[in-house]
C-alpha positions as a Markdown table, in Angstrom:
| # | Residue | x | y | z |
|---|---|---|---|---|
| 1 | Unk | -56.2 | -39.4 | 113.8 |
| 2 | Unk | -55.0 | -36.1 | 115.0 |
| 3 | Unk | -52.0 | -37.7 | 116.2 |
| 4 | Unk | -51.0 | -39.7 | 113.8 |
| 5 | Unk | -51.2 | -36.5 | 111.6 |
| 6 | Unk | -49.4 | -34.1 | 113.9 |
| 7 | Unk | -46.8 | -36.7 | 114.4 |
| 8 | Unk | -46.3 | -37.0 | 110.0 |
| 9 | Unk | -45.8 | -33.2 | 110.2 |
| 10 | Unk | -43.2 | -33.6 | 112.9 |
| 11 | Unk | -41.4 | -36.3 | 110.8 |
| 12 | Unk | -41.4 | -34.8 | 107.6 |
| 13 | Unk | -40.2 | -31.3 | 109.3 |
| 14 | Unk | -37.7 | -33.0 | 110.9 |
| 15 | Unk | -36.6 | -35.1 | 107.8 |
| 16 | Unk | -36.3 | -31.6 | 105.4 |
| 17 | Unk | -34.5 | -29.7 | 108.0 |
| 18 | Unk | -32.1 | -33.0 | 108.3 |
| 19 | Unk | -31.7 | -32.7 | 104.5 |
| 20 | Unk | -31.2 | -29.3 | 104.2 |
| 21 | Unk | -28.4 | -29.1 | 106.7 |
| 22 | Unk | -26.6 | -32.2 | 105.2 |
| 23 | Unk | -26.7 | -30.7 | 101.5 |
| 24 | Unk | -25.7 | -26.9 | 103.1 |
| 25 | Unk | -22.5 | -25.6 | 101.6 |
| 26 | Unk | -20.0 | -24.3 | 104.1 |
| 27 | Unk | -17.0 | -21.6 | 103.9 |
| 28 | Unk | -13.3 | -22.9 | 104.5 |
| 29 | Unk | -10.9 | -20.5 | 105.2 |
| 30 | Unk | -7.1 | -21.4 | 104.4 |
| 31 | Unk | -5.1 | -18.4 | 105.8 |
| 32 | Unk | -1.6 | -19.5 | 105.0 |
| 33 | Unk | -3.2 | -19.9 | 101.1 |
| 34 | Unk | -5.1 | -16.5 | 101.5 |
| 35 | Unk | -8.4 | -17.9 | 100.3 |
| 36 | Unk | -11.7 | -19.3 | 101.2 |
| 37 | Unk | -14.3 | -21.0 | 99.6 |
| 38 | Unk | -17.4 | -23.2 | 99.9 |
| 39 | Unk | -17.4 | -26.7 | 99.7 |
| 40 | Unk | -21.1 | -28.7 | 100.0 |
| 41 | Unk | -18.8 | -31.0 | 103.0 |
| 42 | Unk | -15.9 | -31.0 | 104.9 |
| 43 | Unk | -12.9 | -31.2 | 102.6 |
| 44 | Unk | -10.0 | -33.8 | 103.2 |
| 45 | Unk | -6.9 | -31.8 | 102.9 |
| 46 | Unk | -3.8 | -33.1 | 101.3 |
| 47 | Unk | 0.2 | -32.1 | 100.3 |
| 48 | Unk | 1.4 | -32.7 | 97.1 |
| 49 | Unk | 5.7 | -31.7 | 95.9 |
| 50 | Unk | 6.7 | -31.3 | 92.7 |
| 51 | Unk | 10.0 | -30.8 | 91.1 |
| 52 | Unk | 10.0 | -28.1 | 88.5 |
| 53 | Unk | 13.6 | -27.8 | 87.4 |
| 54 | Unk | 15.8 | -26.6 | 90.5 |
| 55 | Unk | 13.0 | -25.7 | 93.1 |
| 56 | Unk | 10.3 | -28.1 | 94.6 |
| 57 | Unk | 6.8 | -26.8 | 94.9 |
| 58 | Unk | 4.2 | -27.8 | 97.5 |
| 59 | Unk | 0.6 | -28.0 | 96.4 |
| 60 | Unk | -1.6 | -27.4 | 99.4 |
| 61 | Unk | -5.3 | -29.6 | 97.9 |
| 62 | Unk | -8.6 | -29.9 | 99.6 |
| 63 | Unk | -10.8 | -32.6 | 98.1 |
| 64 | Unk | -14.3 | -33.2 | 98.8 |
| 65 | Unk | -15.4 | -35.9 | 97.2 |
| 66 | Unk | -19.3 | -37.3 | 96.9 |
| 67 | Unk | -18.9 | -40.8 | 95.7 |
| 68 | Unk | -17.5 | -42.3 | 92.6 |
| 69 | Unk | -19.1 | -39.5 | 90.5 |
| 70 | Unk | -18.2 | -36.4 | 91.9 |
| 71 | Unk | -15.1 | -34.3 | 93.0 |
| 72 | Unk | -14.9 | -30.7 | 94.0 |
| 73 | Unk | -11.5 | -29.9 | 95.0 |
| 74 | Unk | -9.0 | -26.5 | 95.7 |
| 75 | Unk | -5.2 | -26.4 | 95.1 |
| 76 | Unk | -2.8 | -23.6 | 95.8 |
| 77 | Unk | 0.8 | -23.4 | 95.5 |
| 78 | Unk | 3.2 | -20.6 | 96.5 |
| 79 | Unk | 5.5 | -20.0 | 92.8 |
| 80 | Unk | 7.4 | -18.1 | 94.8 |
| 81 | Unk | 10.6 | -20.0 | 94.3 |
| 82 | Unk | 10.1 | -19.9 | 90.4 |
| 83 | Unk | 11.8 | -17.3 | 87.9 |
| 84 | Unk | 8.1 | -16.1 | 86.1 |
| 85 | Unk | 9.3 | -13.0 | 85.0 |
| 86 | Unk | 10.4 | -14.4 | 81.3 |
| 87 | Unk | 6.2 | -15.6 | 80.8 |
| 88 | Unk | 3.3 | -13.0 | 80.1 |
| 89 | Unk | 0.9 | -13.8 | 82.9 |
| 90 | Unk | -1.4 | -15.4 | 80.0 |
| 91 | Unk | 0.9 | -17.3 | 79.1 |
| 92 | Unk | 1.4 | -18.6 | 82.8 |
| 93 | Unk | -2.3 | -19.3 | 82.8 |
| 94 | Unk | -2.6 | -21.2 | 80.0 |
| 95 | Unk | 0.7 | -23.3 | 80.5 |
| 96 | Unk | -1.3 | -24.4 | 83.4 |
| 97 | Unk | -4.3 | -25.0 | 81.9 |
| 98 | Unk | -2.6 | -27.5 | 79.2 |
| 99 | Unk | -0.5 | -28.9 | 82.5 |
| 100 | Unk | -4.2 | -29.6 | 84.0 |
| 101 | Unk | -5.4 | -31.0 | 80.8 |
| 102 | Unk | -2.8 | -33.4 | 79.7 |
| 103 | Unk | -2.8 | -34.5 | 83.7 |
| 104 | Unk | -6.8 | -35.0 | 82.9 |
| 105 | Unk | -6.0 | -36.7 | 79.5 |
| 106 | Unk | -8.7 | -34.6 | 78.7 |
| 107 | Unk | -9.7 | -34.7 | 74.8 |
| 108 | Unk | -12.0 | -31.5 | 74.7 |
| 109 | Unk | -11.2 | -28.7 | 76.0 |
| 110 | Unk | -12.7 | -25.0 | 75.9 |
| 111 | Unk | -11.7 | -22.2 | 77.5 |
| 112 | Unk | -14.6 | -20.2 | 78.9 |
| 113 | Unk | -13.1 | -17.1 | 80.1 |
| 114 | Unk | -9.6 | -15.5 | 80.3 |
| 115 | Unk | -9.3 | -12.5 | 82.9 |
| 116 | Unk | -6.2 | -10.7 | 82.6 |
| 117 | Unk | -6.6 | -7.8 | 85.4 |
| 118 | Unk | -7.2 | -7.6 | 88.8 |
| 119 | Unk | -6.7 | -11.8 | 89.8 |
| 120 | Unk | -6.0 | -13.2 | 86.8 |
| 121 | Unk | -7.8 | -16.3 | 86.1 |
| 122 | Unk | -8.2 | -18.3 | 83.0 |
| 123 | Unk | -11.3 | -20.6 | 83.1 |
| 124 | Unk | -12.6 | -23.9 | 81.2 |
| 125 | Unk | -14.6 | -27.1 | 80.7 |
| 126 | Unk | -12.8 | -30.5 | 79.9 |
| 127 | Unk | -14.0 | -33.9 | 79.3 |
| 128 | Unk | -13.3 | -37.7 | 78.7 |
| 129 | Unk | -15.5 | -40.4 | 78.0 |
| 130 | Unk | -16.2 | -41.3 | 81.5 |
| 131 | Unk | -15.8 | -37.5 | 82.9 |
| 132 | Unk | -16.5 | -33.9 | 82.9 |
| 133 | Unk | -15.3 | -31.0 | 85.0 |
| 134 | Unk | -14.6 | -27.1 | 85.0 |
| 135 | Unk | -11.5 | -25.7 | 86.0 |
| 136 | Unk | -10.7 | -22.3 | 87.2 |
| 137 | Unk | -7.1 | -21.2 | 87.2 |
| 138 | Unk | -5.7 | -17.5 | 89.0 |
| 139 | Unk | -2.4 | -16.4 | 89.6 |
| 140 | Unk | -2.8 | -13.8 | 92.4 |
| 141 | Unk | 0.9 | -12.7 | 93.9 |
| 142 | Unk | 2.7 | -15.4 | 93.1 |
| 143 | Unk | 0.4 | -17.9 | 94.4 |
| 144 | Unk | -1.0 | -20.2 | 91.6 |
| 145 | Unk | -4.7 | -21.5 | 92.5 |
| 146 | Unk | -6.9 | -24.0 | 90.8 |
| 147 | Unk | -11.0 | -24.9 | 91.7 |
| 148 | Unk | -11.9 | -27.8 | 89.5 |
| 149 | Unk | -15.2 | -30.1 | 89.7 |
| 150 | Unk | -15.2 | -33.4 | 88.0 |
| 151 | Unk | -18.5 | -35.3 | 87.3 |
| 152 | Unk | -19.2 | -38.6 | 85.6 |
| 153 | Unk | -19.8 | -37.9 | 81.9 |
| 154 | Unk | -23.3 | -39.8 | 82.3 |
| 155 | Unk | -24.7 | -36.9 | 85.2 |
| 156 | Unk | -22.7 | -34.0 | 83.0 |
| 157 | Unk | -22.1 | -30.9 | 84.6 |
| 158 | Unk | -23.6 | -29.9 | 88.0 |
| 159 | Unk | -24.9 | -26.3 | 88.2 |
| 160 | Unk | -23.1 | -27.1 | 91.6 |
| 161 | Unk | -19.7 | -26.3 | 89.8 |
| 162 | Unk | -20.5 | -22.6 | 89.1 |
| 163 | Unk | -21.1 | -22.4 | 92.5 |
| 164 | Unk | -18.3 | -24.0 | 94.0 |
| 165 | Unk | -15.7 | -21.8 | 91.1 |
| 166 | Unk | -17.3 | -19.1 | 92.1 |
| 167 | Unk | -17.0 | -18.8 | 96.1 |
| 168 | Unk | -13.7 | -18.8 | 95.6 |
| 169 | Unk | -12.5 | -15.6 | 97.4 |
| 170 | Unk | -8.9 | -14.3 | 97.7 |
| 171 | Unk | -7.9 | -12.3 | 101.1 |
């Protein structure tokens, strides 16, 4: 009897310190973006051009994605090449929230926060029918940066995506 006790405790130690280290979150560091931040897995990474008028932009994305439901992903794309100087830097951050929106073909939308000193971010919630997300958007030295988490419209919104958003950390 003993044993077949002992040997429960052993299994269900060794079954919750398996779980734990599966759902840990983990810090990636991107030094050519000047960033880290925690994903709950290893992030696929992925390139991305754009043409915006003359110059073409490269957005650097990291995608973690937990299946059909759930997406946590960073993006980050040196504007270098673009003439900004002609746009307030809120208006730069919420041309790219509507960019981000319309992309979504999101139909509501509500800006949470809009930080204006220091890294400028502008922050909000979207959703569809099917999904919901939160999207946080800086411009930090000419580098534009978005940390977005998508979830089906069923689960709602994770407490996971504060968490995520916020690990975000600029070097």
């Amino acid at each position: 009897m003993k044993k077949n006790f002992l040997f429960l405790i052993i299994l269900t130690a060794a079954f919750i310190n398996g779980f734990s280290q599966s759902s840990a979150w983990h810090t990636y560091t991107y030094k050519e973006g000047h960033f880290s931040i925690n994903f709950p897995g290893k992030p696929e990474e992925s390139v991305q051009y754009d043409s915006s008028g003359t110059s073409i932009l490269k957005m650097n994305m990291q995608t973690y994605t937990i299946g059909d439901n759930t997406v946590f992903m960073s993006s980050w794309t040196d504007m270098s090449a673009l003439s900004l100087s002609d746009k307030s830097i809120k208006q730069l951050l919420e041309d790219s929230r509507d960019g981000a929106v319309q992309s979504l073909q999101a139909t509501h939308v509500t800006t949470t926060a809009t930080v204006l000193t220091g890294e400028p971010y502008i922050e909000f919630a979207f959703s569809t029918e099917e999904f919901t997300g939160k999207d946080r958007i800086y411009f930090i030295n000419k580098f534009q940066y978005s940390i977005i988490t998508i979830f089906s419209a069923k689960d709602g919104l994770s407490p996971d995506a504060d968490k995520f958003i916020t690990s975000f950390k600029h070097s």
